[in-house]
N, C-alpha and C positions, 0 to 999 in steps of 0.2 A: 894198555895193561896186558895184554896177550901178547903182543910184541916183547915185552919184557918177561914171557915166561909165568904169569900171575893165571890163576884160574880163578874162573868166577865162582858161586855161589848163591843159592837163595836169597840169600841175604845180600850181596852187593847186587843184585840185579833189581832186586824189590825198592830197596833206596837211589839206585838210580833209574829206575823206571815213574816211581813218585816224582823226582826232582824234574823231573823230564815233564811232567804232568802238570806240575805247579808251574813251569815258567813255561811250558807253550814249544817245548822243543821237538816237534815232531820228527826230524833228520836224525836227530842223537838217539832216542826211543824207538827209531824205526832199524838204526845198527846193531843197539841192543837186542832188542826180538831178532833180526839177522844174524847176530852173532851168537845167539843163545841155539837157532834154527841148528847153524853150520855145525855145530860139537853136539847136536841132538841133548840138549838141554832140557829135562824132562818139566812140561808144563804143570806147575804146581796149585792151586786154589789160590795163593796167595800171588803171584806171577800174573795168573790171568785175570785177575783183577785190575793188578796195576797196567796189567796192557790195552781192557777193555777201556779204562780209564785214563790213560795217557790216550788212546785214539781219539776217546771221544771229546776230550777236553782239548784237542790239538785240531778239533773241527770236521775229523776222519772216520762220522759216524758208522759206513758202509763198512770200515775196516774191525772198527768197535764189533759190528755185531758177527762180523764174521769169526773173529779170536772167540767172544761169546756162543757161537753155535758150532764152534770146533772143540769146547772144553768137552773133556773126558768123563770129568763129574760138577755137576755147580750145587753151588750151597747157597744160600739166603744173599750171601754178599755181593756175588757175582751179578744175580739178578739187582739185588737192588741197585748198582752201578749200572747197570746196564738201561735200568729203567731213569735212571736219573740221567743217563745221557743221551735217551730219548726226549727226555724231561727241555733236556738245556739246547737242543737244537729245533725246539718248537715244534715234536712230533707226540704231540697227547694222545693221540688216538692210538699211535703203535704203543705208547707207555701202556695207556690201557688193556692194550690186548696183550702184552706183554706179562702185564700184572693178573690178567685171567688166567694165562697160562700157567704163573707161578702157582694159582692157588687153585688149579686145575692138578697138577703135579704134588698138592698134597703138603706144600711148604707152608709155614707159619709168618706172615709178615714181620715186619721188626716196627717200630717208630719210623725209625730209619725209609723203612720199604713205605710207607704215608709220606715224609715228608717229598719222595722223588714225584709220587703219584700226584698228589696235589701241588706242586709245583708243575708240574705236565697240564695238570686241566689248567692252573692259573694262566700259564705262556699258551696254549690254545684258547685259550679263553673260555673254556669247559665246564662252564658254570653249575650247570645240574651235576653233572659228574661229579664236579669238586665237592658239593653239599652233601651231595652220596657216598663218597667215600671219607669225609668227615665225620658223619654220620659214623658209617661202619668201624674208625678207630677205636671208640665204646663198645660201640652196644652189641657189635657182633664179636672182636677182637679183646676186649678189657686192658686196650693200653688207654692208658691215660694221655690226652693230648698234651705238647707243650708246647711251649713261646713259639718253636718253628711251625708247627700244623698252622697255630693260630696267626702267623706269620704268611704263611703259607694264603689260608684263606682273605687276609686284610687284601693283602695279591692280586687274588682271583675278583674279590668283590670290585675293588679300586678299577682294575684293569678292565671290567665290564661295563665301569660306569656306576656300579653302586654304590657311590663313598657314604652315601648315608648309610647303610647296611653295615659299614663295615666301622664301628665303632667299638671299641675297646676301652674298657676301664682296667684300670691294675693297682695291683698294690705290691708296691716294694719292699719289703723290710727285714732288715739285717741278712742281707744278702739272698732273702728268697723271694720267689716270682710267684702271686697267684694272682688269676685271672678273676675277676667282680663279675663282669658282664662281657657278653660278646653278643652282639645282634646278627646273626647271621640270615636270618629271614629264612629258615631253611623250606616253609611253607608257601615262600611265596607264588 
């Protein structure tokens, strides 16, 4: 594209840095952030999203977190990708403390910022954690859990060994999803 004279843009780099993300092409998304470097391409909240997110999803956590402790400002999203791809490389305990940080810092979690976190304890296996910060989506935060948290936790229990714990009832009807029961055994 530069060979031909074309100048990038926010926007073609955010769509090909996604696409680069989704199929795993770590050489294509590492020219791009190279190419964006060499014409000093200014790093945008949306940019470094899709970069901390194409590293970490291309298996290049070290690189992930270093775009992430190079941004200039982060917002809610940054973290929450960040913490989900601590999440997906089977490092719960750095999610964790990653997520203290966030809300050391003064940030508001999202749904979004639960589902990375409890997916982290689930792949660690973080089982108090997990119930703890399940717990926390309510009664400290007033998001309303949904199918993923509860998703999230079937996860955790299952992957512990608790598949009794982790029963779910539902009801489905005309296209909406509420939850009857969940046993989480949060006392136990």
């Amino acid at each position: 594209m530069r060979g031909k004279g074309f100048k990038f843009n926010e926007a073609i780099l955010v769509t090909t840095l996604s696409a680069c993300s989704q199929m795993g092409l770590l050489e294509q998304g590492q020219f791009v952030h190279s190419s964006m470097n060499s014409v000093k391409f200014p790093m945008s909240v949306s940019i470094g999203i899709c970069l901390i997110d194409m590293y970490a999803k291309c298996g290049c956590i070290e690189i992930s977190k270093k775009v992430f402790s190079e941004m200039p400002c982060r917002d809610v999203w940054e973290w929450n990708v960040m913490i989900s791809g601590w999440a997906m490389h089977d490092f719960g305990k750095e999610a964790i403390s990653l997520f203290k940080r966030f809300i050391r810092e003064g940030l508001s979690p999202t749904n979004v910022t639960f589902v990375g976190i409890l997916n982290a304890c689930s792949r660690a296996g973080l089982v108090n954690d997990g119930r703890y910060y399940f717990k926390l989506i309510r009664e400290i935060y007033g998001i309303e859990p949904e199918m993923e948290h509860y998703g999230c936790m079937v996860d955790l229990l299952v992957r512990a060994g608790f598949l009794q714990n982790a029963f779910i009832s539902c009801d489905i009807t005309q296209g909406s999803y509420k939850m009857n029961h969940m046993n989480l055994m949060v006392d136990m």
